[in-house]
ROGU-195414 format. One line per field, with one value per residue (C-alpha): x, y, z. Coordinates in Angstrom, 1 decimal, always signed. Layout:
x: X/...
y: Y/...
z: Z/...
END
This chain:
x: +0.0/+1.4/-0.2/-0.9/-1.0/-2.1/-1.2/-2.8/-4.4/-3.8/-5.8/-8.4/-9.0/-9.5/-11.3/-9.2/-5.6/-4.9/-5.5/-4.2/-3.5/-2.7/+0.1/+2.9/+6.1/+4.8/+6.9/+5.7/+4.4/+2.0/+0.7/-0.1/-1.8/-4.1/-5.0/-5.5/-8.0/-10.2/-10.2/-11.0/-10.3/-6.6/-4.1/-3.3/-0.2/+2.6/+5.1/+3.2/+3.3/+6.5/+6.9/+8.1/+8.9/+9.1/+9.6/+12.7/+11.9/+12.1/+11.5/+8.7/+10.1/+11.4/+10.0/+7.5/+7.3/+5.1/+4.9/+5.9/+4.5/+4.3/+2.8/+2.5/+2.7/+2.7/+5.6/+6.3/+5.3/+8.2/+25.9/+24.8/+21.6/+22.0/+22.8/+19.3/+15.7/+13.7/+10.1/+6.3/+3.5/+0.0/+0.6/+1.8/+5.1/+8.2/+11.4/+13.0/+12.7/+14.4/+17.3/+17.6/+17.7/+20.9/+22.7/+25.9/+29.2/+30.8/+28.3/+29.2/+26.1/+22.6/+20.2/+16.8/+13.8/+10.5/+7.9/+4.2/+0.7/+0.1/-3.0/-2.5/-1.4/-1.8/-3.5/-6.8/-6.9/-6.2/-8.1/-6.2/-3.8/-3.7/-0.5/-0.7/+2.7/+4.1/+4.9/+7.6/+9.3/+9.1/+10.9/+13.9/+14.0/+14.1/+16.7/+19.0/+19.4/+20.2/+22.8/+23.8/+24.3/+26.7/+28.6/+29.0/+29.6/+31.2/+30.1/+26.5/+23.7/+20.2/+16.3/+13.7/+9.8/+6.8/+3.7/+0.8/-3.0/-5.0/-3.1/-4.6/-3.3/-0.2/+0.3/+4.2/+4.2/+7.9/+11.0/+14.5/+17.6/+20.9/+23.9/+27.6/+30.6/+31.0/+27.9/+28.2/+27.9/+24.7/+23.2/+24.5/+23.1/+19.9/+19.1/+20.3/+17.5/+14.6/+15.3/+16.0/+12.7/+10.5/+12.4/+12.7/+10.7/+6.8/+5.0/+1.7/+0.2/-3.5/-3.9/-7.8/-9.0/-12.4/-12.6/-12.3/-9.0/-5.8/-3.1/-0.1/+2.8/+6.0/+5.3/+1.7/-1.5/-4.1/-7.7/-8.7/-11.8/-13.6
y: +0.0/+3.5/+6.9/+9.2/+12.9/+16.0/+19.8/+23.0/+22.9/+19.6/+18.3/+20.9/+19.0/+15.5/+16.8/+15.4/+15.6/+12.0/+8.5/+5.4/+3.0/-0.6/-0.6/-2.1/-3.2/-0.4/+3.2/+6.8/+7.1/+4.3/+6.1/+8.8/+7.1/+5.6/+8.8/+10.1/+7.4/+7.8/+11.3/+12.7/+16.3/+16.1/+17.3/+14.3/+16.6/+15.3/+18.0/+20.2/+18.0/+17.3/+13.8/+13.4/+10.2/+9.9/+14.4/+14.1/+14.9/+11.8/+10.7/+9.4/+5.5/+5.5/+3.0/+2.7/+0.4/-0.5/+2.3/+4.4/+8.3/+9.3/+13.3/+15.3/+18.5/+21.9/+23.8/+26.1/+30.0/+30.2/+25.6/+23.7/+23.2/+25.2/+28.0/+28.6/+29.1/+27.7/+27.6/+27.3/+29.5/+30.8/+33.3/+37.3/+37.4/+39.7/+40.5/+41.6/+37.8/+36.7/+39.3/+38.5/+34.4/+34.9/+38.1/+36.9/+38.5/+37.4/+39.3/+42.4/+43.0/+41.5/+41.8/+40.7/+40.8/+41.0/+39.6/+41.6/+41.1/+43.7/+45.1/+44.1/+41.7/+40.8/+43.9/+43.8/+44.1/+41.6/+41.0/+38.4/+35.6/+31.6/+29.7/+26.3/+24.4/+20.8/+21.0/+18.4/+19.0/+22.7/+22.8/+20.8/+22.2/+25.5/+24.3/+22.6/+26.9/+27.6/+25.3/+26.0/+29.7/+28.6/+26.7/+29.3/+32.0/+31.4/+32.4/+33.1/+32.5/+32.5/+32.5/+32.1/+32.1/+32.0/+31.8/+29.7/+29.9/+33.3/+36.5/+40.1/+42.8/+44.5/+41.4/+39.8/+36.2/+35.5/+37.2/+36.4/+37.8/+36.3/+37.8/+37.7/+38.9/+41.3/+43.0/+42.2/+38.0/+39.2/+40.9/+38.2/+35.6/+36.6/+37.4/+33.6/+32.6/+34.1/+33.4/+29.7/+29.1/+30.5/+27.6/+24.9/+25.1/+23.5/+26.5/+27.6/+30.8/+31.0/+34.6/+36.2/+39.2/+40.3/+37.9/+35.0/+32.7/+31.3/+29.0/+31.4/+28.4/+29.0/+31.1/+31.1/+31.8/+28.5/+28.9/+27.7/+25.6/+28.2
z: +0.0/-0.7/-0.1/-2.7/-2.0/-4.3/-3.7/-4.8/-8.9/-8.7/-5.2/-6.4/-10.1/-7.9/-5.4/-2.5/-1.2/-0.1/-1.3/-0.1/-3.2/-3.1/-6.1/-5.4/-7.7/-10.2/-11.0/-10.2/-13.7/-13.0/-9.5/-11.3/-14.4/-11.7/-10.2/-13.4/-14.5/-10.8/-11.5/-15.2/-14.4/-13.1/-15.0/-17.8/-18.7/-16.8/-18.1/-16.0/-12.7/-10.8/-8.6/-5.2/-3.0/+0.5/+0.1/-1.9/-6.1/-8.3/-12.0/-13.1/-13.7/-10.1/-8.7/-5.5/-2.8/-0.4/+2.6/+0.5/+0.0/-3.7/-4.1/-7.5/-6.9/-9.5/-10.6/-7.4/-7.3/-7.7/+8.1/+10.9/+12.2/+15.0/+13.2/+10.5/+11.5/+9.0/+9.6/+7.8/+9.8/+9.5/+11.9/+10.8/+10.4/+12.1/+10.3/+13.5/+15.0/+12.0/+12.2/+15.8/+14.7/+12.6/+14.5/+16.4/+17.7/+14.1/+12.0/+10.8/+8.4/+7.7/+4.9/+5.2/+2.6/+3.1/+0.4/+0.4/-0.4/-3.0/-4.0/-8.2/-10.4/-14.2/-14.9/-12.2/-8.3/-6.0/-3.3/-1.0/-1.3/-0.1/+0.0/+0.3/+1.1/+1.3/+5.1/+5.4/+2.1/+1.9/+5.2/+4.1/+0.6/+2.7/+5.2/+1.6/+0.5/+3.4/+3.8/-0.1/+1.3/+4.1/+1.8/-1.1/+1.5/+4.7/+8.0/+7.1/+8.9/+7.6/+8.6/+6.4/+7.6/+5.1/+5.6/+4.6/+4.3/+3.4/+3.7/+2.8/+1.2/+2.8/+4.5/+5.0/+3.0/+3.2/+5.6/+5.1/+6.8/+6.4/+8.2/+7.2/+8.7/+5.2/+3.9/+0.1/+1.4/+3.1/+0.7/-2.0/+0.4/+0.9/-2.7/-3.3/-0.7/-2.4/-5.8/-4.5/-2.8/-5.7/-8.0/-5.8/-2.4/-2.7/-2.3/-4.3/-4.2/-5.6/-6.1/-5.5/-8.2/-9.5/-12.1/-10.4/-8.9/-10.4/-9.2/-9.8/-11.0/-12.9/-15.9/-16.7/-14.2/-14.3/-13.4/-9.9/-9.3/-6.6
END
């Protein structure tokens, strides 16, 4: 038995978010096929879906074993443990937590970014935001950049909050601050963060305008069922 989950466009289109499946010996393709065939109105394009097992990314022949959780999920909107706060929240969020997080005797700068709700997009008014995200995965994803940034820039530390669920205009939906013991690392470092999560972290944003709701993935806008 394996489980098989669906995020954001895609849970929408099947009308459910979790389905246990007894399919066993076959590859990720196959899962999907199946889910496909019990639901008409998911996506049947798979160059549009991305696989995961077990919360790490995979190809679609991988295989799947029993125990095993399988999820398709949309393309995404876009140093030691100790020393990065990484978290997922539906509560407001506080830059000056996150600069306090990474500050240290060592740092001599920190940069921090702040991502807003704003009031317009594609041409029409906005009227709120949801963000839906792949709790498990996100987080390491998450945690993986800011590891990547330690590496690439030494003596770096890094938090990175977002948040999840509905947020309204003027609203905070992502803070980073990374500090560095030389200002141009923190400021390198924290650009590297956000572009980062908007490629590679599980995160969907399904944005809210007069004319209705659309799942805001990669390049294009696709309509929400609402």
């Amino acid at each position: 038995m394996i489980t098989a989950r669906l995020f954001a466009r895609l849970r929408e289109q099947a009308g459910t978010g979790c389905e246990q499946l007894d399919l066993v010996g076959g590859t990720v393709a196959e899962v999907y096929a199946l889910l496909v065939r019990r639901h008409p109105g998911l996506e049947p394009d798979r160059a549009l879906v991305r696989p995961t097992r077990n919360e790490e990314f995979v190809g679609w022949e991988d295989p799947v074993g029993d125990g095993d959780e399988v999820a398709f999920i949309p393309p995404v909107s876009g140093g030691t443990e100790a020393a990065h706060l990484i978290r997922l929240t539906a509560e407001p969020l506080d830059v000056h937590l996150t600069e306090v997080a990474v500050a240290h005797a060592g740092a001599g700068a920190i940069c921090s970014f702040t991502g807003v709700v704003r009031d317009n997009n594609r041409g029409e008014a906005v009227t709120h935001l949801e963000y839906e995200a792949y709790g498990g995965m996100a987080e390491r994803q998450m945690r993986r950049i800011a590891d990547e940034i330690a590496e690439r820039w030494p003596g770096t530390r890094v938090a990175m909050v977002h948040r999840t669920g509905r947020l309204e205009i003027g609203e905070a939906s992502v803070v980073i601050s990374v500090s560095a013991p030389r200002r141009a690392d923190a400021f390198d470092g924290c650009r590297h963060a956000i572009e980062r999560l908007k490629q590679s972290v599980p995160i969907w944003k399904k944005e809210f305008a007069r004319s209705g709701a659309v799942w805001l993935e990669g390049p294009e806008a696709r309509p929400a069922e609402v």
